[in-house]
N, C-alpha and C positions, 0 to 999 in steps of 0.2 A: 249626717246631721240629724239631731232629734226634731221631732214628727212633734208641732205643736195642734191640738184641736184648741180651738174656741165655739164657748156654747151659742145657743142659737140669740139668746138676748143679746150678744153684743153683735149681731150682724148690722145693725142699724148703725155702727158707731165704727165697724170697720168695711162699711160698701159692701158687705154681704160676703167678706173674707171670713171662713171658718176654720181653714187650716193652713199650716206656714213650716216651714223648715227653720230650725235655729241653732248658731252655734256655740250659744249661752251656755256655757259650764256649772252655774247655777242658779238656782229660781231667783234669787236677786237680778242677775246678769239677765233673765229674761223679762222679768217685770222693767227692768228699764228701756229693755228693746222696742218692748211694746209700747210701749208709754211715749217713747221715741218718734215712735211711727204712728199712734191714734193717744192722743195726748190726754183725749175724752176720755177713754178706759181706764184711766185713776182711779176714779173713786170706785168703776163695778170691781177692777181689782183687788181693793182691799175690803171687798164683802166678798170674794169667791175663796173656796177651796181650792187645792188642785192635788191631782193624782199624779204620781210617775211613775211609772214602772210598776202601776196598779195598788200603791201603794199611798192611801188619801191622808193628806198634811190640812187641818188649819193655817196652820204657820209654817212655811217651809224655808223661809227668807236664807238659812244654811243650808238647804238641801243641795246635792248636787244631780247634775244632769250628764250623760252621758251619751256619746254621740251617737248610738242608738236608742235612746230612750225614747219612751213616747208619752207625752203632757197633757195633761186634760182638765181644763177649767170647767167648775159647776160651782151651783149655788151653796153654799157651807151650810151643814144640818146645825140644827137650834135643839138642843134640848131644855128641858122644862123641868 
């Protein structure tokens, strides 16, 4: 199963859980897992980035996930 991290802002909104197992085949399929389970992380999810397989998407909503992969929610850089 891929190895999900979440950053340390959303521990408040999932009881201090920061990482989780999933067998989401895509970032779509994971944003709904989560949403599933802490309903409140909506709206931080569509401000965050995520990486997989070290590889950083604004928008990954096609990405896929692989059952080794490993996910990592942060805040999206801003350029100016």
């Amino acid at each position: 199963m891929a190895t999900v991290v979440l950053p340390d802002n959303f521990s408040a909104l999932t009881n201090g859980e920061r990482e989780l197992s999933t067998k989401a085949q895509t970032y779509r399929e994971l944003v709904a897992e989560l949403i599933l389970r802490w309903p409140q992380l909506e709206d931080l999810l569509d401000k965050t980035a995520v990486a997989i397989d070290g590889q950083i998407y604004q928008e990954a909503f096609l990405e896929e996930i692989g059952a080794d992969s490993e996910v990592f929610f942060m805040a999206r850089i801003e350029g100016g």
